[in-house]
N, C-alpha and C positions, 0 to 999 in steps of 0.2 A: 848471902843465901837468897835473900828475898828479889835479889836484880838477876842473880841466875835462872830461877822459877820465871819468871816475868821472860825473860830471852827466850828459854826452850818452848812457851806455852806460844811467842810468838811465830816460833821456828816454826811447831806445831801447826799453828795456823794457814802461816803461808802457805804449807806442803799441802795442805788441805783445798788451800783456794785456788792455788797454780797447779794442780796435779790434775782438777778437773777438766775434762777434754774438750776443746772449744769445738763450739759446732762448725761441723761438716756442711759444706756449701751442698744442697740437693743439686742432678741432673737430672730435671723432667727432662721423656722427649716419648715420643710415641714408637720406635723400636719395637716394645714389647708389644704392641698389638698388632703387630704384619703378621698379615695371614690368618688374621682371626675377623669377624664379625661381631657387632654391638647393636642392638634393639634397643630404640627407647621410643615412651608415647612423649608428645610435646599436646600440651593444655593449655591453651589461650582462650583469652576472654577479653575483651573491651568494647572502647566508642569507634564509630567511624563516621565521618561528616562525608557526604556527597555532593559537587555541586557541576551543575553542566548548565551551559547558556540561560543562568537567570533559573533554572529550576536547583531546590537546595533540598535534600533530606537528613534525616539522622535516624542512627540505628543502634541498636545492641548485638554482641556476636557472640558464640563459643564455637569453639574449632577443636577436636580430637583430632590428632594426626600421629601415623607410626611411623616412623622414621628409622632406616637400615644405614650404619654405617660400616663399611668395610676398607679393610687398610692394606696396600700390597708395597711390594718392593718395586722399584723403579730408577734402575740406576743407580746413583748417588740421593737419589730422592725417594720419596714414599710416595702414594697414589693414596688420594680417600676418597672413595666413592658412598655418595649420599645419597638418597634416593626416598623418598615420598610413597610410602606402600600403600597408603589409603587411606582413609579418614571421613569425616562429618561435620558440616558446617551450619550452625542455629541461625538464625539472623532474626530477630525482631524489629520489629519499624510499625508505625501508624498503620500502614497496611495490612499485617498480620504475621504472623508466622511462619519461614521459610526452611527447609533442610533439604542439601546437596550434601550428595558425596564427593568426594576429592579423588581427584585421578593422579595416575602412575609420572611422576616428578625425578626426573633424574642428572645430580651432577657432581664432575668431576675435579677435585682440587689437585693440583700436585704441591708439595710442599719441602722443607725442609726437615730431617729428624725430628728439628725441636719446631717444630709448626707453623714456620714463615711461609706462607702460600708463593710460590713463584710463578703459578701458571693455572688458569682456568681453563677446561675443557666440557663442553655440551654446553646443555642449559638452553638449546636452541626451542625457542617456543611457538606453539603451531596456532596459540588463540592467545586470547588477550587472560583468562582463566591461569594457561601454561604458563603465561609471562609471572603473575604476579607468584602462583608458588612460585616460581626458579627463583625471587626474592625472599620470598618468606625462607625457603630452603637455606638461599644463602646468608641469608642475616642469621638465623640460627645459626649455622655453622661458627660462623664468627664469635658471634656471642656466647655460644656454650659447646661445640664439640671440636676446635681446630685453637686452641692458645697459643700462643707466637711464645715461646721462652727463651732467657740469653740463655748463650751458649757455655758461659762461664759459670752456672750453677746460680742458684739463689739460698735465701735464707728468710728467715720468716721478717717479715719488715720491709723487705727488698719493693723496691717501684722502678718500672722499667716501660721502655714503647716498643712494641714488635711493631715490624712493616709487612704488611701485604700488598705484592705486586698481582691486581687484578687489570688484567693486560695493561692498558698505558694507563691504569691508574694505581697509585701508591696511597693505598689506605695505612695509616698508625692507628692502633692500639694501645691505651693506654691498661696498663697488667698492675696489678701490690698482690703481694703475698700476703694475706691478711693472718694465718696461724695456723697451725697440726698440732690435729688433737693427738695426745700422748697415751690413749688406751693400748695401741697397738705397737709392735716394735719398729723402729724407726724406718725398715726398710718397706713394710706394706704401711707404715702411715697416710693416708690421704692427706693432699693441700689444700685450702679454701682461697679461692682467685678471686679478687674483685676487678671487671671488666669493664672498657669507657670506650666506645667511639662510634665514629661517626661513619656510615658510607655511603659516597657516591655513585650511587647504581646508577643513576644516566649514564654515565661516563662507559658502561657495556655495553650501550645499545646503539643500533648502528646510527653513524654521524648523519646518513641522509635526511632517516628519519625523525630525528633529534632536529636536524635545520630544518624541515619541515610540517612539522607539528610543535616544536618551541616545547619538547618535551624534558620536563625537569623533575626528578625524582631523587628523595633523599632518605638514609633509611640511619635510626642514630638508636642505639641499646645501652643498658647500663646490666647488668648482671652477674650474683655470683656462684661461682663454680667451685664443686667440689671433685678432685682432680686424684686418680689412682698411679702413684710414681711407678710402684710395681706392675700394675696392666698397662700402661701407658693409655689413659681413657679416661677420660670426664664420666662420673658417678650420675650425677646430678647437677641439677642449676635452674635458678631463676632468675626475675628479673622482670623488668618492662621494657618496650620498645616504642617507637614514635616511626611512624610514617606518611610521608607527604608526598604525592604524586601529580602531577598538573600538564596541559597542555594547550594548546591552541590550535585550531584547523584553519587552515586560508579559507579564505572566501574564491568562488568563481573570478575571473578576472572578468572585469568590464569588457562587452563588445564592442569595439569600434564599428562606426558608420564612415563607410570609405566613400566618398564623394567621387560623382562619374565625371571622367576624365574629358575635359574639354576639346572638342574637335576641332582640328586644324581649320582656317577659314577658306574654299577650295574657290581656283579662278573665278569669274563669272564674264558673260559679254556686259558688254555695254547696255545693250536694249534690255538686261533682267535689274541693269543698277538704278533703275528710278523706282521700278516693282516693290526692291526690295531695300529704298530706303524709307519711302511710305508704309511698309512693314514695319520696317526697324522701330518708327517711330511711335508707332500704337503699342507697339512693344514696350518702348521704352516707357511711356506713361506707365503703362501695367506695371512694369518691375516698380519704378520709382516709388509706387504707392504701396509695395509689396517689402520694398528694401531694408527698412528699419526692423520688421518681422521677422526677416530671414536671418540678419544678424546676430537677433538675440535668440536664437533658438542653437541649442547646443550641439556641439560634433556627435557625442556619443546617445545610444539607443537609451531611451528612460530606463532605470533598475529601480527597483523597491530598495527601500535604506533598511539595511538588517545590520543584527549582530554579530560578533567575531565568535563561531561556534567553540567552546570550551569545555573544558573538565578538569574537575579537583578533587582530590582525594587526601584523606586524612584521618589516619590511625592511630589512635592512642591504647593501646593494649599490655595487659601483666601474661605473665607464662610461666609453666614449668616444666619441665624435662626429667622424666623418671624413665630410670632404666623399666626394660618389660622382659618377665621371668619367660 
């Protein structure tokens, strides 16, 4: 009786453990937000180092920026259009106190359902101002409104690399699904995304100029996200980000001194060859005493010895991304 009891409490069990329903792989993808619009402010704050030909400063910043995301259809693909609506920039420095306002920043990702970027469009910048949002824009994006996710579903645990082709360059993402909180039902759950990489924003900017000013720019985030499966849309996220930007200007090229071209030696009579080699010869003393001088005096026009004009930039900054009612 007592091995019978002990069997069924087993039976029991089993049906108990195996009955439970194994988790279901999630399919993030952004689907559900085509054709909708998403508002959020981004708040940053940090250091940035400056340095241009031997002069070096450093400063303190805060940045309020509202940021408009919109998602349409496109084919086989989705369109997100980002864009910079305006904002406020603090700066402190030894010199005092600075505040600009941020002007109208606009760009276009094309991507895949589940968030692999396949194509950048805009972002054409008309100052140097324009240039650095189109980065800032696009590094946010990366790091908190566009997650690359596989296509075979995830689970809480899961670690994975999405690729972004920003035109000829192939940025990775490194994605872990860090956990979903269990207050709500499984289907409007939110995901919490932990974010890693690194991008090579030179690699956008045109190659002439890039050969030409020796420009090298790198933009690298760590941040995490909390991710709506049901709206298809990043809630929130934080994070820090690191940025480094640098350059070099040519110097003027040296003018040459072009040396005047020796005249042919033209006939002469007879009666000017005695003239003119008692010429030659008073001549020739002059040079001879002049000759060792002329040698050592250089082909090119004297230049002042300068330095190779420069610039470097360097941003170490925290942020946050909240939706705006």
């Amino acid at each position: 009786m007592r091995h019978l009891l002990v069997a069924v409490t087993c039976f029991f069990i089993g049906i108990a453990v195996f009955a439970q329903p194994l988790p279901v792989p999630l399919t993030p993808s952004y689907l559900p937000a085509v054709g909708r619009t998403f508002n959020y402010r981004l708040l940053v704050n940090g250091e940035v180092q400056a340095e241009t030909t031997g002069v070096a400063g450093f400063a303190h910043f805060a940045a309020t920026v509202e940021i408009e995301q919109k998602w349409q259809k496109s084919g086989n693909h989705l369109r997100c259009d980002l864009t910079i609506k305006g904002g406020t920039l603090r700066v402190f420095s030894s010199v005092g106190e600075r505040t600009e306002k941020l002007g109208w920043t606009k760009i276009t990702f094309l991507t895949t359902p589940t968030g692999e970027i396949v194509d950048l469009m805009g972002g054409g910048a008309r100052s140097f101002d324009e240039l650095v949002g189109n980065f800032d824009l696009m590094a946010t994006a990366l790091a908190t409104l566009i997650v690359p996710f596989p296509k075979e579903g995830l689970k809480v645990g899961d670690a994975w690399q999405g690729a972004h082709q920003l035109g000829p360059t192939i940025t990775l993402t490194t994605v872990q699904c860090v956990e979903q909180p269990t207050s709500l039902p499984p289907r409007l759950q939110p995901l919490k995304f932990r974010l890693r990489y690194l991008l090579p924003i030179d690699a956008l900017i045109d190659p002439t100029f890039r050969a030409q000013t020796n420009f090298t720019a790198r933009y690298s985030a760590e941040s995490e996200v909390l991710f709506s499966v049901a709206e298809g849309k990043t809630i929130s996220a934080s994070g820090t980000i690191k940025l480094e930007v640098g350059a070099k200007f040519p110097l003027p090229q040296t003018i040459q001194q072009t040396e005047p071209e020796k005249n042919q030696p033209n006939e002469q009579n007879p009666e000017q060859e005695g003239s003119q080699q008692e010429g030659n010869q008073q001549q020739g003393q002059q040079q001879g005493q002049g000759e060792e001088q002329k040698e050592s005096q250089p082909s090119t026009l004297p230049t002042t010895p300068s330095v190779t004009p420069y610039f470097l930039l360097k941003v170490d900054a925290k942020f946050d991304l909240v939706p705006m009612q």
